[in-house]
C-alpha positions as CSV (number, residue, x, y, z in Angstrom):
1,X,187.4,57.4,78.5
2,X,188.4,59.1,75.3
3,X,190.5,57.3,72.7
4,X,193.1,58.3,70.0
5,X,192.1,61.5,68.5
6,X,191.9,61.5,64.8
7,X,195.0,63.1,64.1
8,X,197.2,60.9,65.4
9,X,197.9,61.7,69.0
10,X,196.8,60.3,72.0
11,X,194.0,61.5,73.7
12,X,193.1,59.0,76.7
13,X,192.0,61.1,79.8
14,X,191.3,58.4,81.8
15,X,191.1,58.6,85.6
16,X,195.4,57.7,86.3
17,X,195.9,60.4,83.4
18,X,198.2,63.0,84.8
19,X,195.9,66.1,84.4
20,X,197.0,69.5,83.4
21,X,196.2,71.7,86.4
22,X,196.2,75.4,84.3
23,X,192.5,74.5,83.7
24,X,190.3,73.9,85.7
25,X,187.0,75.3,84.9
26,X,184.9,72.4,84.2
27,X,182.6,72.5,80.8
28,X,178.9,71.7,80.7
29,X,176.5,70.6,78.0
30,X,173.9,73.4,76.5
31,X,171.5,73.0,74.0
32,X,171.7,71.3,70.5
33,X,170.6,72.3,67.1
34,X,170.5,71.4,64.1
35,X,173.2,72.2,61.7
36,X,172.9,74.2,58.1
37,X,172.2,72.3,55.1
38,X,175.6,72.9,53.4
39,X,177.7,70.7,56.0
40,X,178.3,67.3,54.8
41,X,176.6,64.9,56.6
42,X,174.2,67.8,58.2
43,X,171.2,65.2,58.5
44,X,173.2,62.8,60.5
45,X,174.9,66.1,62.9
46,X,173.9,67.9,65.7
47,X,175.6,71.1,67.1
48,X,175.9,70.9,71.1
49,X,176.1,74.2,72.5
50,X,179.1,73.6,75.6
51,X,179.6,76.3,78.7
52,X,182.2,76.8,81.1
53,X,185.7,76.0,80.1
54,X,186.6,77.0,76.5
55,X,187.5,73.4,74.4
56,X,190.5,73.0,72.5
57,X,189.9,74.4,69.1
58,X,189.8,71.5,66.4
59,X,189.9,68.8,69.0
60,X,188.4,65.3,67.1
61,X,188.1,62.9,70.3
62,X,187.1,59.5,70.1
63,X,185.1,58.5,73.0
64,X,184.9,54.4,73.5
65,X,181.6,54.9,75.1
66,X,179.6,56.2,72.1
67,X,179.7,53.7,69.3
68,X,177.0,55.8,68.3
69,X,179.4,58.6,67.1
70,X,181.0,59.2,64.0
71,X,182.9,61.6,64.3
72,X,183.1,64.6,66.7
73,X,184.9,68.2,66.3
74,X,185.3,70.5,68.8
75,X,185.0,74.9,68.7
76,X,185.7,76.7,72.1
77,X,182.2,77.2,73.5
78,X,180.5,74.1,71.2
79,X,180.4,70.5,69.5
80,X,179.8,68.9,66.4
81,X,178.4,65.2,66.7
82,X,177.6,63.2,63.6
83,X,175.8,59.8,64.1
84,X,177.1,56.4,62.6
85,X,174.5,54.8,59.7
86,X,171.8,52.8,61.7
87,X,171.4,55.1,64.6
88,X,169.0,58.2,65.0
89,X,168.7,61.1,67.5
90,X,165.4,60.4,68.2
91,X,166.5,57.2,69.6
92,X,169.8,57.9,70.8
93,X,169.8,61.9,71.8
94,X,169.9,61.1,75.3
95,X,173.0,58.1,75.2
96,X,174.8,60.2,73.2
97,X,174.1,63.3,75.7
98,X,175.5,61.5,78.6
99,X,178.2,60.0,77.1
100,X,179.1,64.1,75.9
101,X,178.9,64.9,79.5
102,X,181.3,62.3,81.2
103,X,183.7,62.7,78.3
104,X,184.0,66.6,78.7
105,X,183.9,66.2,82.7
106,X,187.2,63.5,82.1
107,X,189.0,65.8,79.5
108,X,188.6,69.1,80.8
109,X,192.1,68.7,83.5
110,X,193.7,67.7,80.0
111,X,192.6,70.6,77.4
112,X,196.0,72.6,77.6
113,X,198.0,69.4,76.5
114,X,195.1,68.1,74.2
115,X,194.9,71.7,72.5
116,X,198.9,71.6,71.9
117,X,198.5,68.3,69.7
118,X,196.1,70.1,67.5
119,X,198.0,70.6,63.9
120,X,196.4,73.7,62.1
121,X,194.5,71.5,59.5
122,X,191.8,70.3,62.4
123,X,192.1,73.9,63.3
124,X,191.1,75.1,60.2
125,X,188.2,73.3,59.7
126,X,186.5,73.5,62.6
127,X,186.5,77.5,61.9
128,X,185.3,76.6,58.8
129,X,182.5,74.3,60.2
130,X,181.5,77.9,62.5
131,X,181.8,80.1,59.8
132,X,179.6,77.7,57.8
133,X,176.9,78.2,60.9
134,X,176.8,81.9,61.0
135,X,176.5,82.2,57.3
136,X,174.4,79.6,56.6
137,X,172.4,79.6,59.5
138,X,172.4,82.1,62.1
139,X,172.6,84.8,59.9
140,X,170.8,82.8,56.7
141,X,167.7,84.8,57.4
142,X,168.9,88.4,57.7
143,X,171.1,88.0,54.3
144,X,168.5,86.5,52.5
145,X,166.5,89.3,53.7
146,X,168.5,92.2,51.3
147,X,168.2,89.7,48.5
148,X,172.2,88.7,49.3
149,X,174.1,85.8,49.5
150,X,177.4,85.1,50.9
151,X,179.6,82.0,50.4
152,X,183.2,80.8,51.7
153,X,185.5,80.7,49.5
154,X,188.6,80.1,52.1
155,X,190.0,79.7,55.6
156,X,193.5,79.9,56.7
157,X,195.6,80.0,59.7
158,X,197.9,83.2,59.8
159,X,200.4,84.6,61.9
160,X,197.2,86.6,63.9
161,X,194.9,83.4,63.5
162,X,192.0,82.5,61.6
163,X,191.5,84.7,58.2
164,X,188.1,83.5,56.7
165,X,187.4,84.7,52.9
166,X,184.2,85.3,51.5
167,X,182.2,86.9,48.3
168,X,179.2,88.4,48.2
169,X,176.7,87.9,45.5
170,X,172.8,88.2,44.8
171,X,172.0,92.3,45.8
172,X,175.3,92.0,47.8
173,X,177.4,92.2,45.6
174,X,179.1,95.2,44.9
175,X,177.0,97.2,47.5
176,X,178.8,99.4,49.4
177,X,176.7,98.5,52.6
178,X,178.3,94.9,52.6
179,X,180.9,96.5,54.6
180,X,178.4,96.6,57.5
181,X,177.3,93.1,57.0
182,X,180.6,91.7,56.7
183,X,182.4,93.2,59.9
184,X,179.2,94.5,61.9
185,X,177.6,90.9,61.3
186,X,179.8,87.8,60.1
187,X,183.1,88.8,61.9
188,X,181.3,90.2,64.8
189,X,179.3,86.9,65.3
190,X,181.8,84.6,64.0
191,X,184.6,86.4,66.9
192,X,182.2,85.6,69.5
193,X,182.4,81.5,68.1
194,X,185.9,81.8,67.7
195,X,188.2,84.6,70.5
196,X,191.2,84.1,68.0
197,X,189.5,85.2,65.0
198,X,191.8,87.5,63.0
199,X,189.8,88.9,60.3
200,X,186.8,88.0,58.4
201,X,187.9,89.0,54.2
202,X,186.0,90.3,51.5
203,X,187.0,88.3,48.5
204,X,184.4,89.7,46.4
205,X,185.8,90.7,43.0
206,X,185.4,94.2,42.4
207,X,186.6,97.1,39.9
208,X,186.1,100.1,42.3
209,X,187.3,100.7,45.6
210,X,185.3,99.9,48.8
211,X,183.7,103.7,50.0
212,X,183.6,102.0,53.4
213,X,186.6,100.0,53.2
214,X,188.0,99.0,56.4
215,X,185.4,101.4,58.1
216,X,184.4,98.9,60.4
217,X,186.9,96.3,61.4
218,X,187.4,95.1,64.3
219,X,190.7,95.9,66.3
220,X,193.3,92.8,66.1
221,X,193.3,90.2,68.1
222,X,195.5,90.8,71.2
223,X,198.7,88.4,71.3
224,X,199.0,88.4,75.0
């Protein structure tokens, strides 16, 4: 049984909940891994991969059945899982597994409803928290590779979706090859973490134009 989500709204999907019948794939547990360095709390979090049905982006639930749990933030195909002070994952990997499992299995009739209480602010940050993932960790080793480094400097919702901002610095900076790595790369991975992905930015300051400027872009996102 899941409790009140964190922002505010209910989000019981209990077994006389009235379920939302537009979905009905049902989501399963993958893998987890550790998350990068740069998320707060990163020693206490795990990042479990989730197939099948796509989550509701930003969703926070609060199951009753893990006082193990922290906190918990939801990306379409994935979830975030910090651990309360006391506990470990070495101890509690498996609880905590399980309890995952039956709280997906009783909130996926409910993800349409649940994903319509989501204010943009939980939204936000849980592309944040994948951004943060390909940047600082998928990706860490090939950017550090070309002597680079990128950081976020923003995310915000706009009328196409997600915009995420970056700058390049280290050997990236001002290379005209970023280009590749920012569209070829970050959005191209980041879109695959997150469908409604409008548009990974350059924010880089810069007193030239770009030679490759909008070379490689991906199409925009389809509305329908």
């Amino acid at each position: 049984v899941v409790g009140v989500g964190s922002d505010g709204f209910p989000a019981s999907v209990g077994p006389h909940a009235s379920p939302d019948h537009s979905q009905r794939a049902v989501p399963s547990l993958g893998h987890a891994t550790p998350v990068p360095a740069s998320v707060t709390g990163a020693k206490r979090a795990l990042r479990w991969s989730v197939q099948g049905a796509s989550l509701p982006l930003g969703w926070e639930p609060i199951p009753e059945g893990l006082p193990q749990l922290e906190r918990i933030v939801a990306e379409p195909h994935g979830l975030w899982v910090w651990l309360r002070a006391g506990y470990s994952w070495r101890d509690d990997a498996e609880a905590v597994r399980e309890g995952l499992a039956l709280m997906l299995d009783e909130a996926a009739p409910h993800f349409a409803r649940l994903a319509a209480q989501i204010g943009v602010d939980r939204r936000v940050e849980a592309v944040r928290l994948a951004a943060t993932d390909v940047i600082d960790g998928d990706l860490a080793p090939y950017i550090a590779s070309h002597g680079g480094k990128v950081h976020i400097v923003g995310v915000e919702w706009g009328d196409a979706g997600p915009v995420v901002s970056v700058e390049f610095a280290g050997a990236c900076k001002g290379c005209e090859l970023s280009e590749v790595t920012l569209h070829l790369r970050i959005e191209k991975a980041l879109a695959k973490r997150i469908p409604a992905l409008a548009e990974v930015r350059d924010a880089t300051p810069r007193t030239a134009p770009r030679l490759f400027q909008g070379l490689f872009r991906r199409p925009p996102v389809s509305s329908s």
